[in-house]
N, C-alpha and C positions, 0 to 999 in steps of 0.2 A: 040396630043398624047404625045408628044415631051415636052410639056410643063409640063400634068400632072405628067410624071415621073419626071421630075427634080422637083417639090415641092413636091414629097413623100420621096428624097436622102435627101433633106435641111429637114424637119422636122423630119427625122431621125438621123440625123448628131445633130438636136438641142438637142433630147432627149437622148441621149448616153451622151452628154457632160454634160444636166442638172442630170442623174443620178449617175456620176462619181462624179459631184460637191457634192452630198447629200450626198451621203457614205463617202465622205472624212468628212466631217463635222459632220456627224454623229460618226464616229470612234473618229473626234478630242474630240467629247462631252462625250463620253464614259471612257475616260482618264483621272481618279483625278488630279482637281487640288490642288497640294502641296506647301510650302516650306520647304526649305533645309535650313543645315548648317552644315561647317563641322567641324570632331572634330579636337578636337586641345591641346594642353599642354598649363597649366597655373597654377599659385602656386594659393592654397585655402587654407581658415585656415580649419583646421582637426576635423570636427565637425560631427559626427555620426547623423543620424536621422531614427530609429528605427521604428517598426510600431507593435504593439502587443497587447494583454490584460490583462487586470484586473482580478486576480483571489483570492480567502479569503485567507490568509495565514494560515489559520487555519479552516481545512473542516473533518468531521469523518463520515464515512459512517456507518449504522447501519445494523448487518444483523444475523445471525440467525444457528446453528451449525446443526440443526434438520427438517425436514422439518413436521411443527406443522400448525395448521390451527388459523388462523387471528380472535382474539374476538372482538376486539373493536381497532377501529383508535381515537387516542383523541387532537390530532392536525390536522392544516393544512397547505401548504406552504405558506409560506411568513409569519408564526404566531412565534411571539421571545420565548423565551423558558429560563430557568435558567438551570444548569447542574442538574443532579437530576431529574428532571421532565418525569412522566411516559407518553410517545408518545407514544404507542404501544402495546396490549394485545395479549398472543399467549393462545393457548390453554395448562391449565398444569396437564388436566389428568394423562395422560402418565408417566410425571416427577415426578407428586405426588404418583403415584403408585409404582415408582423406588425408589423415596427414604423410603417409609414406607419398602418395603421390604429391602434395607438395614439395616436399624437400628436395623429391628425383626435379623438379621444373628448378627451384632453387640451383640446385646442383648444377646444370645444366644449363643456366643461363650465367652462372659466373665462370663456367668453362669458356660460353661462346665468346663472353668479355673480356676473359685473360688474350681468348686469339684474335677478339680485332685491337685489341691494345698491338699487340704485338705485327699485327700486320701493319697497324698505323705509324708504328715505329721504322717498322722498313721501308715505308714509303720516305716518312721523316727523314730517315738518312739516303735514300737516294737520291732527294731533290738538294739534297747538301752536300751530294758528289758532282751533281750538277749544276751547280754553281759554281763550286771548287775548278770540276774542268772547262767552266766558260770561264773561270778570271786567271787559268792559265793559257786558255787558247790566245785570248785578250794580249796576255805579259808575252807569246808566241811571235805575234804579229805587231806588236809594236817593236819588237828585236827585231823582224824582218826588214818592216820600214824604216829602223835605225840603220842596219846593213847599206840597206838600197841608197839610203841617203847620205852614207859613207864612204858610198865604193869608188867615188873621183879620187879619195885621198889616199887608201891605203893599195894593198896589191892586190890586181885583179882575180888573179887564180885562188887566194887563202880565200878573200872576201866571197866570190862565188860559193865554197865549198861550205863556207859558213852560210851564205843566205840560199842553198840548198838544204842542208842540215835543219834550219830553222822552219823551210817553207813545209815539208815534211812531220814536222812538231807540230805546225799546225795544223796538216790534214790530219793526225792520228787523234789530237785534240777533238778532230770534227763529230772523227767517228766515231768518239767515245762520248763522247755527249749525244750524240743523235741518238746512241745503243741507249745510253739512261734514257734519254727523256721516252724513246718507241714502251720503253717499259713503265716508265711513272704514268703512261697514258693509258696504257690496257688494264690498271687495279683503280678502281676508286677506294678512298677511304671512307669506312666506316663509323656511325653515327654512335657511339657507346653511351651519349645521352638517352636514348632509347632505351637501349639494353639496362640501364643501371634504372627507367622507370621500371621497366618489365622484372625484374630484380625486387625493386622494392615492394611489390605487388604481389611477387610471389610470396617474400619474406610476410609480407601481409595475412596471407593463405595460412600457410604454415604457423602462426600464432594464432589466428583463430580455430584453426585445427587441433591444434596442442589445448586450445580451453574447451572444444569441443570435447576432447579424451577426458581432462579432468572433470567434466560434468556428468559422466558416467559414474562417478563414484561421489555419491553425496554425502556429504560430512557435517557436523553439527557447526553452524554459524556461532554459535553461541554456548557457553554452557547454562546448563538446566535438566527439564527434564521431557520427554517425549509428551507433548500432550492430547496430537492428533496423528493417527497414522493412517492412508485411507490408500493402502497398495499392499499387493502382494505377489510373490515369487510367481513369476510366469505371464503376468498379468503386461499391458502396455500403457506404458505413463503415458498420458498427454501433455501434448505441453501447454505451458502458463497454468495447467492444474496443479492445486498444492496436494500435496504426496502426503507432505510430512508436517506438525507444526513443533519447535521447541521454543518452549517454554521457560523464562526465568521466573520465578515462585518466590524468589526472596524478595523483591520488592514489589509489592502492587499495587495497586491504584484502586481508588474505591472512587465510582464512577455516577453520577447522579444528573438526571436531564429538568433543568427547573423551565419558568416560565418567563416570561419578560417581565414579571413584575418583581417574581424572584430573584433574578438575576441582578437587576438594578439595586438591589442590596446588597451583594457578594462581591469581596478581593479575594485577589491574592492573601494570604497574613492572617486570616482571620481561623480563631479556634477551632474546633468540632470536636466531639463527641459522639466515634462509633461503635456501633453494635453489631455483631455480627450472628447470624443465625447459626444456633448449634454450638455456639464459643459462650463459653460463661464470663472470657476476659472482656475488659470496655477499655478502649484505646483512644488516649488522645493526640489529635494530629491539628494540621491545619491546610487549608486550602490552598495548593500550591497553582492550578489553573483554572482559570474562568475562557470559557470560548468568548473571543469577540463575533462571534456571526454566529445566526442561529444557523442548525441543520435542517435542510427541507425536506429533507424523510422524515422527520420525529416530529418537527417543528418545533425544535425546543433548545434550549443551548443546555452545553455540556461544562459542568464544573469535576473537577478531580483532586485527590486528596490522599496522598502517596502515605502506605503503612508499611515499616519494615515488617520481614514474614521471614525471618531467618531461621524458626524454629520450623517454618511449612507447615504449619498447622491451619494455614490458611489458604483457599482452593478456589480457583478461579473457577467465575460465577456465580458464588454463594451472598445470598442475598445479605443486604449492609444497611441498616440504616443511619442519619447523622443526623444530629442537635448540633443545630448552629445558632448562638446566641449571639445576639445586634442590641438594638437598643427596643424603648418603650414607645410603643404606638398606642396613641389617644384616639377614644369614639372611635375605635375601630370595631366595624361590624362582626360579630362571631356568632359559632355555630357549634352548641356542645359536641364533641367527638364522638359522643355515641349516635349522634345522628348522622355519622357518614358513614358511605357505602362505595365500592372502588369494582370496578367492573375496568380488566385489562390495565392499570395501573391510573385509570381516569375517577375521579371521586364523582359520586355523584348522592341526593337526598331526596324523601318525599315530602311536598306542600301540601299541606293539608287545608283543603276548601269545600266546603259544604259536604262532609263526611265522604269524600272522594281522596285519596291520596296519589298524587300526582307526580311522578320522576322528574327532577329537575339537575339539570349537568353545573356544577357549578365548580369555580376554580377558588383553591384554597393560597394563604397565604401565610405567616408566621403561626404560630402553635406556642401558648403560655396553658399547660398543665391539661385541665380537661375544656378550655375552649382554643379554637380555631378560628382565625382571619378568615372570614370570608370575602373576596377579591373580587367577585361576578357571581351572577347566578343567583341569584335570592336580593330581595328587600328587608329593609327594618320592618317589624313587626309579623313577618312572615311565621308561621307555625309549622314546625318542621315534627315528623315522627323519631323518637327517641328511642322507644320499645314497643317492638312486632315488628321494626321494619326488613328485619330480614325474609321475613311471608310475603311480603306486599311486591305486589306488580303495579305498574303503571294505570293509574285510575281504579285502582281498587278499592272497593269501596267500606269506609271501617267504622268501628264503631270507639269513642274515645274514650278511654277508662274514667276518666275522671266528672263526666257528665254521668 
Protein backbone atom coordinates (compact mmCIF):
# COMPACT_ATOMS: atom_id res chain seq x y z
CA UNK A 1 0.00 0.00 0.00
CA UNK A 2 3.04 1.87 1.03
CA UNK A 3 4.57 1.60 -2.09
CA UNK A 4 1.48 2.36 -4.26
CA UNK A 5 1.15 5.82 -2.67
CA UNK A 6 4.71 6.80 -3.10
CA UNK A 7 4.46 6.22 -7.17
CA UNK A 8 1.08 8.23 -7.38
CA UNK A 9 3.44 11.59 -5.29
CA UNK A 10 6.51 10.87 -7.96
CA UNK A 11 4.25 10.87 -11.04
CA UNK A 12 2.50 13.79 -9.63
CA UNK A 13 5.49 15.76 -8.63
CA UNK A 14 6.62 14.75 -12.62
CA UNK A 15 3.60 16.11 -14.09
CA UNK A 16 3.32 19.77 -12.31
CA UNK A 17 7.11 20.17 -13.19
CA UNK A 18 6.43 18.99 -16.98
CA UNK A 19 3.34 21.53 -17.15
CA UNK A 20 5.31 24.51 -15.56
CA UNK A 21 8.12 23.58 -18.19
CA UNK A 22 5.20 23.96 -21.27
CA UNK A 23 3.73 27.11 -20.28
CA UNK A 24 6.99 28.76 -19.78
CA UNK A 25 7.77 27.81 -23.25
CA UNK A 26 4.90 28.36 -24.53
CA UNK A 27 4.55 32.08 -23.19
CA UNK A 28 8.40 32.36 -24.44
CA UNK A 29 6.80 31.35 -28.05
CA UNK A 30 4.09 33.91 -27.88
CA UNK A 31 6.56 36.84 -27.62
CA UNK A 32 7.89 38.52 -30.93
CA UNK A 33 10.92 38.03 -31.91
CA UNK A 34 12.56 41.58 -32.67
CA UNK A 35 15.46 43.74 -33.41
CA UNK A 36 16.37 46.87 -32.00
CA UNK A 37 18.46 49.83 -32.30
CA UNK A 38 18.74 52.84 -30.85
CA UNK A 39 18.54 56.38 -31.92
CA UNK A 40 21.02 58.37 -31.96
CA UNK A 41 22.51 61.89 -33.43
CA UNK A 42 24.52 61.98 -36.68
CA UNK A 43 25.10 64.82 -39.44
CA UNK A 44 23.13 63.78 -42.84
CA UNK A 45 23.10 65.70 -45.99
CA UNK A 46 19.56 67.58 -46.09
CA UNK A 47 17.63 65.86 -48.67
CA UNK A 48 13.76 65.86 -48.53
CA UNK A 49 12.04 62.70 -49.88
CA UNK A 50 8.30 63.50 -50.43
CA UNK A 51 5.62 61.08 -51.26
CA UNK A 52 2.54 62.48 -53.27
CA UNK A 53 0.74 62.54 -56.77
CA UNK A 54 0.35 63.48 -60.15
CA UNK A 55 -2.38 65.66 -60.96
CA UNK A 56 -3.29 67.68 -64.83
CA UNK A 57 -2.22 71.08 -64.21
CA UNK A 58 -4.93 72.06 -66.14
CA UNK A 59 -8.60 70.23 -65.30
CA UNK A 60 -12.24 72.16 -66.02
CA UNK A 61 -15.15 70.70 -64.70
CA UNK A 62 -18.34 71.11 -66.86
CA UNK A 63 -21.65 71.82 -65.35
CA UNK A 64 -24.81 73.31 -65.98
CA UNK A 65 -26.71 76.72 -64.33
CA UNK A 66 -30.40 74.91 -64.81
CA UNK A 67 -31.41 71.76 -63.97
CA UNK A 68 -32.58 70.67 -67.87
CA UNK A 69 -32.72 66.97 -69.02
CA UNK A 70 -29.77 65.16 -70.74
CA UNK A 71 -30.34 64.69 -74.90
CA UNK A 72 -27.54 63.13 -76.05
CA UNK A 73 -23.79 62.21 -74.48
CA UNK A 74 -21.34 62.32 -77.53
CA UNK A 75 -18.08 61.47 -75.76
CA UNK A 76 -16.45 59.15 -73.62
CA UNK A 77 -13.78 59.03 -70.87
CA UNK A 78 -10.55 58.55 -71.65
CA UNK A 79 -11.59 59.96 -75.57
CA UNK A 80 -9.08 63.35 -76.52
CA UNK A 81 -11.23 66.26 -77.45
CA UNK A 82 -10.11 69.66 -79.14
CA UNK A 83 -11.48 73.03 -77.25
CA UNK A 84 -14.61 73.58 -79.07
CA UNK A 85 -15.95 70.17 -79.35
CA UNK A 86 -19.69 69.65 -78.49
CA UNK A 87 -19.58 66.71 -75.32
CA UNK A 88 -22.92 67.18 -74.13
CA UNK A 89 -26.70 67.85 -75.33
CA UNK A 90 -29.25 69.49 -72.67
CA UNK A 91 -32.49 69.87 -73.48
CA UNK A 92 -33.23 73.77 -74.98
CA UNK A 93 -36.93 73.92 -75.10
CA UNK A 94 -37.29 75.95 -72.21
CA UNK A 95 -34.46 78.33 -73.28
CA UNK A 96 -35.78 78.55 -76.75
CA UNK A 97 -39.12 79.57 -75.48
CA UNK A 98 -37.36 82.44 -73.09
CA UNK A 99 -35.67 83.85 -75.54
CA UNK A 100 -38.40 84.13 -78.44
CA UNK A 101 -40.35 85.93 -75.79
CA UNK A 102 -37.75 88.34 -75.13
CA UNK A 103 -37.14 89.50 -78.33
CA UNK A 104 -41.13 89.79 -79.05
CA UNK A 105 -40.82 92.50 -75.49
CA UNK A 106 -37.70 93.89 -77.33
CA UNK A 107 -39.61 94.25 -80.36
CA UNK A 108 -42.28 95.73 -79.07
CA UNK A 109 -41.03 98.21 -76.93
CA UNK A 110 -38.85 99.94 -79.67
CA UNK A 111 -42.18 100.05 -81.78
CA UNK A 112 -43.89 101.94 -78.69
CA UNK A 113 -40.46 104.37 -78.93
CA UNK A 114 -40.55 105.00 -82.66
CA UNK A 115 -44.47 106.25 -81.92
CA UNK A 116 -43.90 108.32 -78.90
CA UNK A 117 -40.89 109.81 -80.67
CA UNK A 118 -43.00 110.76 -83.26
CA UNK A 119 -46.04 111.96 -81.38
CA UNK A 120 -43.43 114.16 -79.44
CA UNK A 121 -42.55 115.51 -82.60
CA UNK A 122 -46.00 116.55 -83.44
CA UNK A 123 -46.59 118.13 -80.41
CA UNK A 124 -42.92 119.85 -81.15
CA UNK A 125 -44.21 121.25 -84.15
CA UNK A 126 -47.50 122.48 -82.93
CA UNK A 127 -46.27 124.56 -80.21
CA UNK A 128 -44.02 126.15 -83.10
CA UNK A 129 -47.16 126.99 -85.06
CA UNK A 130 -48.06 128.51 -82.11
CA UNK A 131 -45.84 130.75 -81.54
CA UNK A 132 -45.47 131.34 -85.30
CA UNK A 133 -49.38 132.59 -85.05
CA UNK A 134 -49.00 134.51 -81.74
CA UNK A 135 -45.98 136.69 -83.35
CA UNK A 136 -48.28 137.23 -86.42
CA UNK A 137 -51.26 137.97 -84.41
CA UNK A 138 -48.80 140.41 -82.40
CA UNK A 139 -47.28 141.98 -86.15
CA UNK A 140 -51.75 142.00 -86.84
CA UNK A 141 -52.36 144.51 -84.21
CA UNK A 142 -49.62 146.56 -83.98
CA UNK A 143 -50.59 147.48 -88.01
CA UNK A 144 -53.97 148.07 -86.44
CA UNK A 145 -52.87 150.50 -84.01
CA UNK A 146 -50.38 151.98 -86.60
CA UNK A 147 -53.75 152.53 -88.80
CA UNK A 148 -55.80 154.01 -85.83
CA UNK A 149 -52.95 156.21 -85.14
CA UNK A 150 -52.78 157.36 -88.75
CA UNK A 151 -56.28 157.83 -89.69
CA UNK A 152 -56.13 162.12 -88.76
CA UNK A 153 -53.67 162.17 -91.67
CA UNK A 154 -54.51 160.04 -94.51
CA UNK A 155 -58.28 159.33 -96.06
CA UNK A 156 -60.89 158.32 -93.97
CA UNK A 157 -62.77 155.71 -96.23
CA UNK A 158 -59.08 153.71 -97.75
CA UNK A 159 -57.68 154.00 -93.99
CA UNK A 160 -61.08 152.40 -92.42
CA UNK A 161 -61.11 149.65 -95.07
CA UNK A 162 -57.65 148.99 -94.34
CA UNK A 163 -58.01 148.98 -90.46
CA UNK A 164 -61.03 146.69 -91.04
CA UNK A 165 -58.93 144.24 -93.24
CA UNK A 166 -56.39 144.27 -90.42
CA UNK A 167 -58.91 144.08 -87.37
CA UNK A 168 -60.06 140.77 -88.99
CA UNK A 169 -56.40 139.29 -89.42
CA UNK A 170 -56.32 139.46 -86.15
CA UNK A 171 -59.57 137.76 -85.11
CA UNK A 172 -58.64 134.70 -87.70
CA UNK A 173 -55.14 134.96 -85.95
CA UNK A 174 -57.23 134.39 -82.61
CA UNK A 175 -58.77 131.52 -83.92
CA UNK A 176 -55.99 129.75 -85.02
CA UNK A 177 -54.12 129.89 -82.13
CA UNK A 178 -56.92 129.13 -79.77
CA UNK A 179 -57.56 125.76 -82.41
CA UNK A 180 -53.49 124.90 -81.64
CA UNK A 181 -53.25 125.57 -78.38
CA UNK A 182 -57.25 123.54 -77.53
CA UNK A 183 -55.11 120.67 -79.24
CA UNK A 184 -51.39 120.89 -77.73
CA UNK A 185 -53.64 120.64 -74.32
CA UNK A 186 -55.53 117.47 -74.95
CA UNK A 187 -51.91 115.10 -75.73
CA UNK A 188 -49.28 115.19 -73.30
CA UNK A 189 -45.88 114.11 -74.19
CA UNK A 190 -44.32 111.29 -73.61
CA UNK A 191 -41.49 110.05 -71.35
CA UNK A 192 -39.10 107.94 -73.91
CA UNK A 193 -36.58 107.91 -71.06
CA UNK A 194 -38.59 105.19 -69.66
CA UNK A 195 -39.19 103.29 -72.69
CA UNK A 196 -35.47 103.33 -73.68
CA UNK A 197 -34.75 101.86 -69.60
CA UNK A 198 -37.53 99.27 -70.37
CA UNK A 199 -35.59 98.64 -73.71
CA UNK A 200 -32.40 98.21 -72.10
CA UNK A 201 -33.81 95.74 -69.78
CA UNK A 202 -35.39 93.85 -72.16
CA UNK A 203 -32.13 93.72 -74.42
CA UNK A 204 -30.87 92.59 -70.95
CA UNK A 205 -33.28 89.47 -71.14
CA UNK A 206 -32.53 88.47 -74.40
CA UNK A 207 -28.67 88.20 -73.87
CA UNK A 208 -28.91 86.14 -70.97
CA UNK A 209 -31.48 84.13 -72.78
CA UNK A 210 -29.22 83.64 -75.83
CA UNK A 211 -26.31 82.11 -73.04
CA UNK A 212 -29.00 80.38 -71.54
CA UNK A 213 -29.44 78.52 -75.33
CA UNK A 214 -25.80 78.14 -75.56
CA UNK A 215 -25.51 76.29 -72.39
CA UNK A 216 -27.45 73.60 -73.59
CA UNK A 217 -24.76 72.50 -75.68
CA UNK A 218 -21.54 71.75 -73.75
CA UNK A 219 -18.40 72.07 -75.40
CA UNK A 220 -14.73 71.26 -74.36
CA UNK A 221 -13.19 74.45 -72.51
CA UNK A 222 -10.13 73.13 -73.18
CA UNK A 223 -8.42 70.64 -75.20
CA UNK A 224 -7.43 67.22 -73.61
CA UNK A 225 -8.97 64.53 -72.89
CA UNK A 226 -12.34 63.36 -71.17
CA UNK A 227 -11.33 62.26 -67.74
CA UNK A 228 -14.63 62.30 -65.72
CA UNK A 229 -17.98 61.72 -67.09
CA UNK A 230 -20.76 61.29 -64.46
CA UNK A 231 -24.27 61.82 -66.88
CA UNK A 232 -26.08 60.18 -69.11
CA UNK A 233 -28.76 60.39 -72.04
CA UNK A 234 -32.15 60.85 -70.47
CA UNK A 235 -30.90 61.59 -67.16
CA UNK A 236 -31.38 65.45 -65.44
CA UNK A 237 -28.22 67.60 -64.87
CA UNK A 238 -28.25 69.48 -61.84
CA UNK A 239 -27.06 72.39 -61.59
CA UNK A 240 -23.49 73.62 -60.06
CA UNK A 241 -22.94 69.63 -60.49
CA UNK A 242 -20.03 68.65 -62.66
CA UNK A 243 -21.29 66.47 -65.56
CA UNK A 244 -18.04 66.49 -67.20
CA UNK A 245 -14.31 66.90 -66.22
CA UNK A 246 -11.38 67.66 -69.25
CA UNK A 247 -8.48 67.04 -68.69
CA UNK A 248 -4.98 68.54 -70.11
CA UNK A 249 -2.33 65.43 -69.52
CA UNK A 250 0.49 67.16 -71.13
CA UNK A 251 1.54 69.14 -68.31
CA UNK A 252 1.21 67.93 -64.72
CA UNK A 253 1.89 68.77 -61.57
CA UNK A 254 3.37 66.38 -59.11
CA UNK A 255 1.82 67.40 -55.96
CA UNK A 256 3.19 66.91 -52.31
CA UNK A 257 1.67 68.20 -48.66
CA UNK A 258 4.82 68.59 -46.27
CA UNK A 259 4.94 69.93 -42.69
CA UNK A 260 6.10 73.26 -41.32
CA UNK A 261 9.13 72.12 -40.61
CA UNK A 262 9.55 70.89 -44.10
CA UNK A 263 8.33 73.64 -45.75
CA UNK A 264 10.67 76.14 -44.02
CA UNK A 265 13.19 74.53 -46.20
CA UNK A 266 11.55 74.64 -49.58
CA UNK A 267 11.63 77.62 -52.70
CA UNK A 268 10.68 77.97 -55.57
CA UNK A 269 14.11 77.00 -57.87
CA UNK A 270 15.19 74.24 -56.03
CA UNK A 271 16.02 70.64 -57.87
CA UNK A 272 14.00 67.25 -57.48
CA UNK A 273 14.16 64.17 -58.44
CA UNK A 274 10.98 62.15 -59.29
CA UNK A 275 9.82 58.77 -59.43
CA UNK A 276 6.91 57.68 -60.65
CA UNK A 277 5.11 54.44 -59.81
CA UNK A 278 4.99 51.79 -62.72
CA UNK A 279 7.49 54.41 -64.90
CA UNK A 280 11.06 52.91 -65.05
CA UNK A 281 12.05 56.87 -66.46
CA UNK A 282 13.42 59.35 -63.36
CA UNK A 283 12.61 62.89 -64.13
CA UNK A 284 14.34 65.91 -63.28
CA UNK A 285 12.45 68.98 -62.39
CA UNK A 286 12.17 71.63 -59.93
CA UNK A 287 9.94 73.32 -57.61
CA UNK A 288 7.87 75.77 -59.19
CA UNK A 289 5.27 76.45 -56.09
CA UNK A 290 5.40 76.53 -52.36
CA UNK A 291 1.86 77.37 -50.72
CA UNK A 292 2.17 80.40 -48.29
CA UNK A 293 -0.73 79.22 -46.01
CA UNK A 294 -1.20 76.03 -44.66
CA UNK A 295 -4.55 74.13 -45.67
CA UNK A 296 -6.87 73.40 -42.77
CA UNK A 297 -8.30 70.27 -44.07
CA UNK A 298 -4.80 68.37 -44.41
CA UNK A 299 -3.12 70.78 -42.16
CA UNK A 300 -0.19 70.82 -44.10
CA UNK A 301 0.94 73.12 -46.99
CA UNK A 302 1.22 72.15 -50.61
CA UNK A 303 4.39 72.31 -52.65
CA UNK A 304 4.20 71.60 -56.66
CA UNK A 305 6.61 70.64 -59.24
CA UNK A 306 5.40 70.93 -62.95
CA UNK A 307 6.59 67.65 -65.30
CA UNK A 308 6.15 67.89 -69.01
CA UNK A 309 3.88 64.67 -70.07
CA UNK A 310 3.76 65.11 -73.88
CA UNK A 311 4.28 61.45 -74.54
CA UNK A 312 0.90 60.82 -71.85
CA UNK A 313 2.46 58.23 -70.39
CA UNK A 314 1.89 59.82 -67.37
CA UNK A 315 -1.87 59.60 -65.63
CA UNK A 316 -3.34 61.59 -63.22
CA UNK A 317 -3.14 60.22 -59.69
CA UNK A 318 -0.32 58.03 -59.98
CA UNK A 319 1.65 57.90 -57.15
CA UNK A 320 5.23 60.30 -57.35
CA UNK A 321 7.75 60.30 -55.14
CA UNK A 322 10.70 63.42 -54.82
CA UNK A 323 14.41 63.56 -53.57
CA UNK A 324 14.94 67.06 -52.72
CA UNK A 325 18.41 67.85 -51.92
CA UNK A 326 19.30 71.08 -49.46
CA UNK A 327 22.22 71.18 -47.55
CA UNK A 328 23.91 69.17 -44.42
CA UNK A 329 22.29 69.00 -41.15
CA UNK A 330 24.65 68.33 -37.82
CA UNK A 331 23.48 66.11 -34.67
CA UNK A 332 20.60 65.62 -36.18
CA UNK A 333 18.44 63.17 -34.53
CA UNK A 334 17.69 59.86 -37.00
CA UNK A 335 15.92 56.86 -37.25
CA UNK A 336 17.09 53.87 -39.65
CA UNK A 337 14.35 53.61 -42.31
CA UNK A 338 13.61 50.23 -41.55
CA UNK A 339 12.13 51.33 -38.55
CA UNK A 340 9.29 53.22 -40.01
CA UNK A 341 5.76 52.26 -40.40
CA UNK A 342 3.14 54.71 -42.28
CA UNK A 343 -0.47 54.02 -41.46
CA UNK A 344 -2.81 56.62 -44.07
CA UNK A 345 0.35 58.45 -45.25
CA UNK A 346 1.28 59.33 -41.34
CA UNK A 347 4.66 57.59 -40.35
CA UNK A 348 4.66 56.25 -37.21
CA UNK A 349 7.59 53.46 -34.96
CA UNK A 350 7.57 51.00 -31.91
CA UNK A 351 9.66 52.11 -28.31
CA UNK A 352 10.74 49.66 -27.06
CA UNK A 353 10.55 49.50 -23.04
CA UNK A 354 10.75 46.74 -20.75
CA UNK A 355 10.05 44.07 -23.41
CA UNK A 356 6.85 45.96 -24.32
CA UNK A 357 6.83 47.61 -27.83
CA UNK A 358 4.95 50.77 -27.82
CA UNK A 359 3.34 52.78 -31.23
CA UNK A 360 4.70 56.13 -31.13
CA UNK A 361 3.46 58.85 -34.07
CA UNK A 362 6.36 60.58 -34.87
CA UNK A 363 7.21 63.24 -37.63
CA UNK A 364 10.06 62.80 -40.12
CA UNK A 365 12.29 65.25 -41.69
CA UNK A 366 15.28 65.18 -44.48
CA UNK A 367 16.33 61.49 -45.36
CA UNK A 368 20.44 60.85 -46.21
CA UNK A 369 20.35 57.06 -47.59
CA UNK A 370 19.14 54.57 -44.90
CA UNK A 371 18.70 57.14 -42.03
CA UNK A 372 15.91 59.50 -41.39
CA UNK A 373 15.48 63.12 -39.50
CA UNK A 374 13.65 62.61 -36.91
CA UNK A 375 11.65 66.12 -36.12
CA UNK A 376 9.11 65.03 -32.98
CA UNK A 377 8.18 62.02 -31.51
CA UNK A 378 11.10 59.96 -30.23
CA UNK A 379 14.26 60.90 -27.86
CA UNK A 380 18.10 60.39 -28.11
CA UNK A 381 18.71 57.04 -27.02
CA UNK A 382 15.19 55.78 -27.64
CA UNK A 383 15.18 51.93 -28.95
CA UNK A 384 13.17 51.61 -31.80
CA UNK A 385 12.04 47.97 -33.41
CA UNK A 386 13.94 47.47 -36.71
CA UNK A 387 12.76 43.81 -37.58
CA UNK A 388 9.27 42.00 -36.62
CA UNK A 389 7.72 45.29 -36.64
CA UNK A 390 5.43 44.81 -39.12
CA UNK A 391 3.53 41.77 -36.41
CA UNK A 392 3.69 44.16 -33.63
CA UNK A 393 0.63 46.14 -32.25
CA UNK A 394 0.66 48.71 -29.82
CA UNK A 395 2.14 47.26 -26.42
CA UNK A 396 2.89 44.04 -27.63
CA UNK A 397 4.97 42.46 -25.86
CA UNK A 398 8.37 40.85 -27.51
CA UNK A 399 11.11 39.20 -27.03
CA UNK A 400 14.72 40.71 -28.46
CA UNK A 401 16.79 38.76 -30.57
CA UNK A 402 19.84 39.68 -29.59
CA UNK A 403 19.52 39.11 -25.80
Amino acid sequence: MKIKIGIFIFLLFITACSTDDITSDQIERQRLLVDIESIKRSSIKQALELSGQLLPKNQVPLVTMMPLEVTSVHVEVGQAVDQGDLLISLSDEEASRQLSQAQNVVEELERSLGQAKELNHSIEQNIGNVKELEQQLQNSINRSQKMIAELNHKDSEGSLVDILQATLEVSLKQAEIAQATSQIGTISPVNTLEIEAQISNAKEAVRQAKQALQATKLTAPIAGVVSQLDVSAGQTALPNHSLAVISDLSQMDATFSVNSFQVAKLSPGLSAELTVTGILETFEAEIARVSPVINPQTNAFTIQIPINNESLQLKGGMRVNATINLNTIYKALVIPAEAVLYENGEPYTFVVHDQLATRHKIELGSRDGDLIEVVSGLEEKDQVVTVGKDRLTDRAEITIRSE
